[in-house]
C-alpha positions in Angstrom: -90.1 10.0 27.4 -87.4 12.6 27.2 -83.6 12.2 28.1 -84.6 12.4 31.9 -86.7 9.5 31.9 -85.1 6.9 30.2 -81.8 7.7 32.2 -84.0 7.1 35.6 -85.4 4.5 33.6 -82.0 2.6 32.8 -80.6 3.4 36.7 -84.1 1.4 37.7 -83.4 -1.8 35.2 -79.9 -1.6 36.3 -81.0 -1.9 40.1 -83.6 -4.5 39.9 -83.2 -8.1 40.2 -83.6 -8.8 36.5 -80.4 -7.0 35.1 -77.5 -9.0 34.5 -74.5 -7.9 36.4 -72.6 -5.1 34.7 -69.0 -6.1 34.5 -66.4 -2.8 35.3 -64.0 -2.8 31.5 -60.8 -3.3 32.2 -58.0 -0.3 32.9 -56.4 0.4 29.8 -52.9 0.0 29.7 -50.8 3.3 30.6 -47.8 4.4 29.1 -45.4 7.2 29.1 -45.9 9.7 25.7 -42.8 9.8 24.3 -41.3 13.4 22.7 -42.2 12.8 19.3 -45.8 12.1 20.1 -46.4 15.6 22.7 -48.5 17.7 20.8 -46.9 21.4 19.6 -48.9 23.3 21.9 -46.9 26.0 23.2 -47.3 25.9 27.3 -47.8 30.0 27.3 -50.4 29.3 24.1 -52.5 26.6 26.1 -52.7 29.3 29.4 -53.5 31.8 26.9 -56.6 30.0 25.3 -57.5 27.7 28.8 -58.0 31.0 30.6 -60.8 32.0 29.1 -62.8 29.4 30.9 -63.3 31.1 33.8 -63.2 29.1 37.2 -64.3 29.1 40.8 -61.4 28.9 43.9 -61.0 27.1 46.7 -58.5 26.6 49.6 -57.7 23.3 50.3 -56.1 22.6 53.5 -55.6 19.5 56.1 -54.8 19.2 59.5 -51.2 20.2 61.2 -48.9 16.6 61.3 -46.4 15.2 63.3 -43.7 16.9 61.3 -45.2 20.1 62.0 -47.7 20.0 65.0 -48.6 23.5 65.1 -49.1 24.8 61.4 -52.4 22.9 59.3 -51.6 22.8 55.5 -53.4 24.8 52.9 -53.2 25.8 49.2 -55.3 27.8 46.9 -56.8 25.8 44.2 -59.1 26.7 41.2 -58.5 23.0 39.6 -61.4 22.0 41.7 -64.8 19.9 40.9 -67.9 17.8 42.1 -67.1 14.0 40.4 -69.8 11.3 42.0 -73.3 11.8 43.8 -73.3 7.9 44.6 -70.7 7.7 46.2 -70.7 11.8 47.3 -66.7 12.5 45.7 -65.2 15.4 44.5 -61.5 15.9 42.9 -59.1 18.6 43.2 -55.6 18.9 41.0 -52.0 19.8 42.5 -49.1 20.3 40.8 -46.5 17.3 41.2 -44.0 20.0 43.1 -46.2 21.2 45.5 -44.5 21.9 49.0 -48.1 21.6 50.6 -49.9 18.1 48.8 -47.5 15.9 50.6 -48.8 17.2 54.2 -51.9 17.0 52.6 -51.6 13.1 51.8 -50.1 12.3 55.1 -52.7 13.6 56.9 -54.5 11.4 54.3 -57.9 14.0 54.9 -58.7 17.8 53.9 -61.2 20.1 53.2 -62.6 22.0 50.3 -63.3 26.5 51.3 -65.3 27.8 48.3 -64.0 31.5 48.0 -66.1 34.4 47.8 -65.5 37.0 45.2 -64.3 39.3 48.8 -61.8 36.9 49.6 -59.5 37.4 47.0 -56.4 38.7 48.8 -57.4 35.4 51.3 -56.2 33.6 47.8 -53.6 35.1 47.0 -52.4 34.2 50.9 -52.3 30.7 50.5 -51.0 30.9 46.7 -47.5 31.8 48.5 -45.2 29.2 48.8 -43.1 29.1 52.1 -45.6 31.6 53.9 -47.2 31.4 57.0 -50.2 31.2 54.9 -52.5 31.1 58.1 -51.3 33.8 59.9 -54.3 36.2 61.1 -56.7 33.4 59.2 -59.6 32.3 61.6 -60.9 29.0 60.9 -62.5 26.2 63.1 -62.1 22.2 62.9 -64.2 20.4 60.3 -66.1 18.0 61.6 -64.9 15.0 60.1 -61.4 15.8 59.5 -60.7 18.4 62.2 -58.9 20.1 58.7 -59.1 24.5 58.7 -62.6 25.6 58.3 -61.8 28.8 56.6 -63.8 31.8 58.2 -66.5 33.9 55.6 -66.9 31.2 52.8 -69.4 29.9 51.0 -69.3 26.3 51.5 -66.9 23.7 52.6 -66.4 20.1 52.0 -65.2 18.2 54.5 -63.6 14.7 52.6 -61.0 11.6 53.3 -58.5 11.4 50.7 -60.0 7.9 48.2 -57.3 8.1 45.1 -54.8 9.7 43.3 -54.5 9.6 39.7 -51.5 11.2 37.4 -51.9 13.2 34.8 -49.1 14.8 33.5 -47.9 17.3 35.4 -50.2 17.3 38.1 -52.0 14.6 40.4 -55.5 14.1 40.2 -56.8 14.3 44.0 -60.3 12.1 44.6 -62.2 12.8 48.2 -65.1 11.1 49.5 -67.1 13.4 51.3 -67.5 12.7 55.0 -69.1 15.8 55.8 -70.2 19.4 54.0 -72.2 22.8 54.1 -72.7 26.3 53.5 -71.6 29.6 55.1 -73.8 32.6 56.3 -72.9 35.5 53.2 -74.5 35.7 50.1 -71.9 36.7 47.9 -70.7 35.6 44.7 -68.1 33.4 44.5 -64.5 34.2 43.5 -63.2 33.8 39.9 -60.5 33.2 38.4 -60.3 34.4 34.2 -57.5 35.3 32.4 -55.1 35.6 35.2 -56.8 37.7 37.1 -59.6 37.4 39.8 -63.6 38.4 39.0 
């Protein structure tokens, strides 16, 4: 039986009637790093080396909100990943002083746009802070969220905001997805390598 098998075989046992009940281990206790303990990583040196693992983009973006009823939120995003099948959750990473993730949490929804490699200078729109970053954008409602449907990408993923998690500098953004597809093109997808888009 290769690895395959015995994983389905495991996720059977641990279904059936016969398995004892598997008790969750306990959060470990969290604590800020102090200075003497941060590594000495320069932060230019960790870009340098991190950007050679080359990365698909998104836009995330929510509805608009009471505090602005007419403009939706959005941000470009390459920190962006698939996390559970059962439940269906994805996870997305913004930087603690982003203008655009507290709209995002009040509207407590968003979506996921998969970028196609044509839609770089789309990107580079919504990587503007204090822009009008949906001006001449077409979009439509998602279905779940009624969050921007970007026009032309590959897929989108249509989610209700289900935790945030810190780490470091950034929050760590889970969604359970409500709702998801494709687009109509066939292109690549947009990446992101070394600073510069593929």
């Amino acid at each position: 039986m290769g690895h395959a098998g015995m994983a389905a075989a495991a996720v059977r046992y641990l279904r059936s009637a016969d398995a004892p009940p598997v008790q969750a281990l306990p959060r470990p206790a969290l604590r800020c790093v102090g200075e003497d303990e941060r590594a000495p990583i320069p932060q230019d040196e960790f870009r340098r080396v991190l950007g050679n693992f080359a990365t698909g983009v998104v836009v995330v973006t929510a509805p608009a909100g009471a505090e602005a009823p007419h403009a939706p939120a959005g941000f470009a995003c390459q920190s962006f990943s698939s996390l559970s099948l059962d439940p269906p959750l994805v996870a997305f990473m913004v930087g603690r002083t982003s203008t655009t993730w507290p709209r995002i949490a009040r509207a407590g929804v968003f979506c996921v746009n998969v970028l196609s490699a044509g839609q770089g200078e789309l990107c580079r729109a919504f990587a503007v802070s204090g822009a009008d970053k949906f001006a001449g954008v077409t979009y439509d409602a998602a279905p779940a969220s009624g969050s921007p449907r970007l026009t032309g990408t590959l897929a989108w993923i249509d989610c209700t905001i289900h935790a945030v998690h810190t780490g470091g500098d950034h929050l760590i953004v889970v969604g359970r997805v409500d709702a998801l597809g494709v687009g109509d093109g066939d292109e690549p997808p947009l990446l992101f390598h070394k600073g510069r888009f593929l």
